[in-house]
N, C-alpha and C positions, 0 to 999 in steps of 0.2 A: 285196506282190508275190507273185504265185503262180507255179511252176514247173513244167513239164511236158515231162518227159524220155521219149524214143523211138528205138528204133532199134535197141535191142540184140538179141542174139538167138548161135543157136550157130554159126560159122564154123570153117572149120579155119587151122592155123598158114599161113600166107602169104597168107592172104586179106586183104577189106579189108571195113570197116562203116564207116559213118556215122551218127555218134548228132546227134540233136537236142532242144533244148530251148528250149521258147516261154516264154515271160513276160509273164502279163497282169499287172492292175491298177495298181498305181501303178509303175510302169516308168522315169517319169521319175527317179527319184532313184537311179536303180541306176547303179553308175559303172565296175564290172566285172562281167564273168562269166568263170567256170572248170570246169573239171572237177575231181571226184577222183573218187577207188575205192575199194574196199576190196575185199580179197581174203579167202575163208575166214579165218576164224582170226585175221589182223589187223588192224591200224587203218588206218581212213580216210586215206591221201595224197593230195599234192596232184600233179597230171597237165597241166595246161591252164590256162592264165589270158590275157585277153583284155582291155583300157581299148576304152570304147565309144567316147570321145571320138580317141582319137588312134589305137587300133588296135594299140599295141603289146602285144606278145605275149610271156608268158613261159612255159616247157614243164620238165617234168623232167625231168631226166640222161637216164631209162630209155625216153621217149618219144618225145626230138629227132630228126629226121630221117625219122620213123614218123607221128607225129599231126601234124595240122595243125589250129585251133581258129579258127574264124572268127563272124563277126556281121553277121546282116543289122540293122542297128538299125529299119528300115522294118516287120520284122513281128516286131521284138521276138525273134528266137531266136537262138540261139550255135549251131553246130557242134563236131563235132569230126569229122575224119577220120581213120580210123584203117586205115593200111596196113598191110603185112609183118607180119599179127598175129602173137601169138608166143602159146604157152600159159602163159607168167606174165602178160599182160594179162587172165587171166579172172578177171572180177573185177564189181561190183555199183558201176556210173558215176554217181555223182549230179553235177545242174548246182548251179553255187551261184551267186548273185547280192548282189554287194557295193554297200551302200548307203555313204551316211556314214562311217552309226553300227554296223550290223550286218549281217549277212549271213542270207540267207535262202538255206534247204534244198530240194531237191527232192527227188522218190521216187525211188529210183535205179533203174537199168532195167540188168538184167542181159546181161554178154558172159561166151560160153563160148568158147574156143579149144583146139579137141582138136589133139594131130600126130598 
């Protein structure tokens, strides 16, 4: 499976973006997708999770209410919607795509949110 993340870019604090990420090749064995980030300086979190099969959706503490993470399954891509930006959301989005066995990485696509 290969990943191909879109959408970031620089917004200010109460704006909204929409990130996306498409998923060719073997697709069929993928059985979630999610987001995380990484902000300067530290580690990778988790942001967004989405089941392709049933849709349910799980988010972290600091994004509920603000993201929304959805799945066209027909063209293979996840969203994320991302409202009420804040400037601790800036941060470098990668999609991730959970198989079985392992999870595959995409190039993360960067969000700046200035106030």
């Amino acid at each position: 499976v290969q990943l191909q993340a879109s959408g970031g870019g620089l917004v200010q604090a109460g704006d909204s973006l929409r990130l996306s990420c498409a998923a060719s090749g073997r697709t069929f064995v993928t059985v979630a997708m999610g987001w995380y980030r990484q902000a300067p300086g530290k580690e990778r979190v988790f942001v967004a999770r989405i089941n392709r099969n049933d849709g349910n959706t799980w988010y972290a503490d600091s994004v509920k209410g603000r993201f929304t993470i959805s799945v066209d399954n027909d063209k293979n891509t996840v969203y994320l919607q991302m409202n009420s930006l804040k400037p601790e959301d800036t941060a470098v989005y990668y999609c991730a795509a959970d198989g079985m066995t392992s999870t595959t990485w995409g190039k993360g696509t960067l969000v700046t949110v200035s106030s």
